[in-house]
N, C-alpha and C positions, 0 to 999 in steps of 0.2 A: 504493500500500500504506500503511495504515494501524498504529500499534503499538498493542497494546494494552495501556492504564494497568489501575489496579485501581479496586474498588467502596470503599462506605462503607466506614468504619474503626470512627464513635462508636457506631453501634446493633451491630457487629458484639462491640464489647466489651461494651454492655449485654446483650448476649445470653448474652455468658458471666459476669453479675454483677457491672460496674460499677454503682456508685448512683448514683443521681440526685444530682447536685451533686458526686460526685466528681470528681478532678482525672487525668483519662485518663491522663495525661503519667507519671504517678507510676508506673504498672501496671510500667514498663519495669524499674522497680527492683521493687515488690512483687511481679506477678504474671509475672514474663518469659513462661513459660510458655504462658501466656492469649492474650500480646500474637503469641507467634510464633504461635499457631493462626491468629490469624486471614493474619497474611503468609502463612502453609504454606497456608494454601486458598486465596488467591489467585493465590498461584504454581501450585497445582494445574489449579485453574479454568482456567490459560491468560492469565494476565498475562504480558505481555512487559517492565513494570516497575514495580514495588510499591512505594509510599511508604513512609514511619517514621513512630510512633504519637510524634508529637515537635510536632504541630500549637501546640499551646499551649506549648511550654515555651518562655518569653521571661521575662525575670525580672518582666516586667509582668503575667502573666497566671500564673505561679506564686506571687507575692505576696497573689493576691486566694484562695490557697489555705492560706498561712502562718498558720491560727489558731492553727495549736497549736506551730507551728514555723517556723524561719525557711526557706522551701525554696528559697529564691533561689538561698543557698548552693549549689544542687545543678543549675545548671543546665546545667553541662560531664555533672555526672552523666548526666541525664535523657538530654542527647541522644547521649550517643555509645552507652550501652546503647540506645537505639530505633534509631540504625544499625544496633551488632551484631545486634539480635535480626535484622532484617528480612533483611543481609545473610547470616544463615547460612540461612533461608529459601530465598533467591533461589539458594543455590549448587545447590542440589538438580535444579532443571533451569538455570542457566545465567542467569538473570535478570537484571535492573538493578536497582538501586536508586537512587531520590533522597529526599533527605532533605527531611521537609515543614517549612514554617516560616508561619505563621499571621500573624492582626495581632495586635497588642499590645493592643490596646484600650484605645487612647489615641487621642482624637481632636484631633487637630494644633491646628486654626484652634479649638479650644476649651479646651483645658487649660494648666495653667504648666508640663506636661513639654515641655523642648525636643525640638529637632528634633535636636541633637548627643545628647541623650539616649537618645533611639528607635534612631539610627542605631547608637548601641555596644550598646544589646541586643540588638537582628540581627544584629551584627558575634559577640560574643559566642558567641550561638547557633550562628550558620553554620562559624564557627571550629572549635567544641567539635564538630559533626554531620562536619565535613571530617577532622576527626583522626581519623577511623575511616573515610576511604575509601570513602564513596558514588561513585556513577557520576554524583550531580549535584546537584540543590538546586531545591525547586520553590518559589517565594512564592505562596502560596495565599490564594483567599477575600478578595481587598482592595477594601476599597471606596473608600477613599482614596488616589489616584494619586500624591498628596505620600509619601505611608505606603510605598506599594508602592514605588517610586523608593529610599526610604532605606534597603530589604531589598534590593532587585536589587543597591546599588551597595556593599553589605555583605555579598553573597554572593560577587559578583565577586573580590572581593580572595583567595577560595579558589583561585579556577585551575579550578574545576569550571563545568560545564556546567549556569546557569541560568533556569530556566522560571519564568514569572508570569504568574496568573489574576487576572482580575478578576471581580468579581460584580454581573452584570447584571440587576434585580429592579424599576428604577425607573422614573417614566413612564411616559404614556401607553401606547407598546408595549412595556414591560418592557424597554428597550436601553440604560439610561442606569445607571451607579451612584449608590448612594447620594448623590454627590456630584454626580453631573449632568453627569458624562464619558462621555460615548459613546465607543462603540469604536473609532472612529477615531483620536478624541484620546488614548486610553489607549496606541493602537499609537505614534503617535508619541513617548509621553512614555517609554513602556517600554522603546522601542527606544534611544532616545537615553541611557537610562541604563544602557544593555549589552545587555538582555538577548538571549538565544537562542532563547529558544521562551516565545511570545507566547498568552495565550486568554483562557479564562473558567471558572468554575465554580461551581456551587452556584446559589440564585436562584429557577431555576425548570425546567420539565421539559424533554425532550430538543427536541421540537419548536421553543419559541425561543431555541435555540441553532442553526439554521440560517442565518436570518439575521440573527444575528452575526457566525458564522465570514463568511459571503460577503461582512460587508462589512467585517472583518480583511484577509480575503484581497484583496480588492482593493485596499487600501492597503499590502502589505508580501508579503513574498518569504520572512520568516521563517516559520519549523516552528510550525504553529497546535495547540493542548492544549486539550481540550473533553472536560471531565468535569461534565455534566449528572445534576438529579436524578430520582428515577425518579415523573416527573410532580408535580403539587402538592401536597401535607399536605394529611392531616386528620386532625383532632383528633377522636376516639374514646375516651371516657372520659376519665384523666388521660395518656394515650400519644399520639404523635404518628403516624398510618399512612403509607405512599405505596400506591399503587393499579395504577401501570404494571405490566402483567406481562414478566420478562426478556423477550419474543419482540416487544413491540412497542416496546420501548426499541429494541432491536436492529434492528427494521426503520425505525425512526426515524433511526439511526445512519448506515444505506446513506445517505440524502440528507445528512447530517454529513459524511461521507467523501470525496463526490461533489462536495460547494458549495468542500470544501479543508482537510477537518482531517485532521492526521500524526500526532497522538496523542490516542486516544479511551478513556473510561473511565466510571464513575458517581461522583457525589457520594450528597447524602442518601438514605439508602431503598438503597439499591443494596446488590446484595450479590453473593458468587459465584457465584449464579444468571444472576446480569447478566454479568457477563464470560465465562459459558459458550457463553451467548447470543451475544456478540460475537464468539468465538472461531468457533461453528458459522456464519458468513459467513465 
């Protein structure tokens, strides 16, 4: 048995009027509303546990929002309101939450932000997302296994239950990160730094994430998190498309399930449709 995660989060707020360049993170304060429709229809659709719109708020990546203002300041704000919203969502049938936690976008082996640095702005975040009681903490979208390491072991310190995706887009058959870590090495490196539930997300479409998860799973015992997006982009005017329809995402998923993933979900492009999909298996 498989659990089922949720779908995208950034087109599902563009669809209810974020702009382009705006800073999603913020919505939690200005738009609660917005932010919980989208958790309420995921929870609808048959998620068994929905993220928090809290991807970006790291003070590194709410800094590069600070034109007008200083919003670092607000970064305990952002995330315990993108708990709240999600978890009064989830009470509706019974749900789980974990709280999302993104990269910084700081690149380690090239900048003069240190490495004590990064690791107190995940500390930070994970802290501020914990004092409102999620079911866990996912570190998301990492393409840097040094990066991802300094979230796991800054999430840790909560007592909750955390999961880390890596994003697999590079090389010849698309298995390697940015950085040129296959997923063997990731498993090892992620594990040794706690974590509890080990994967991948975002990158590319559902199909090479099979084998991924099979060769996760052969190297580790731990609970595998595969949130795939719904096939490749394409650029259509000034918009970005995906093309997968929920029904072959989904039949894509059965061989996801079967090779060894425990928790399945969509990244870009995905939406409620897709986990109605999943659910109807």
């Amino acid at each position: 048995m498989a659990y089922i995660l949720d779908g995208g989060w950034g087109t599902q707020l563009q669809e209810r009027g974020l702009g382009l360049g705006e800073c999603p993170d913020l919505w939690n304060l200005s738009n609660p509303n917005k932010v919980k429709e989208v958790a309420d229809a995921y929870v609808e659709a048959g998620s068994d546990i929905i993220l928090t719109n809290t991807f970006g708020a790291n003070r590194f990546m709410l800094a590069k929002h600070s034109a007008a203002a200083d919003l670092t300041a607000h970064v305990a704000e952002v995330n315990r309101s993108g708990v709240r919203i999600s978890l009064e969502a989830a009470k509706a049938k019974n749900r789980k939450v974990f709280a999302s936690i993104g990269p910084t976008g700081i690149v380690l082996i090239m900048s003069n932000v240190s490495s004590d640095d990064v690791y107190a702005s995940f500390l930070e975040q994970a802290q501020a997302a914990a004092s409102e009681h999620p079911d866990g903490i996912v570190v998301e979208t990492m393409s840097d296994p040094a990066e991802a390491v300094l979230a796991v072991r800054a999430a840790k310190t909560t007592g909750l239950t955390v999961a880390v995706t890596m994003v697999f887009d590079s090389g010849k058959n698309k298995d390697r990160t940015m950085m040129g870590t296959t997923p063997e090495q990731a498993v090892e490196q992620l594990a040794a730094a706690g974590a509890d539930i080990i994967g991948a997300n975002c990158g590319q479409g559902i199909e090479g994430f099979i084998p991924i998860c099979r060769r996760m799973r052969a190297v580790t015992k731990l609970p595998l998190w595969m949130k795939a997006n719904a096939g490749l982009p394409e650029a259509v005017g000034d918009k970005t498309e995906y093309h997968q329809t929920p029904e072959t995402f989904a039949e894509s998923a059965k061989a996801l399930i079967e090779t060894g993933a425990d928790y399945i979900g969509g990244c870009c492009g995905t939406t409620p449709d897709y986990i109605r999909a999943l659910r109807r298996l």
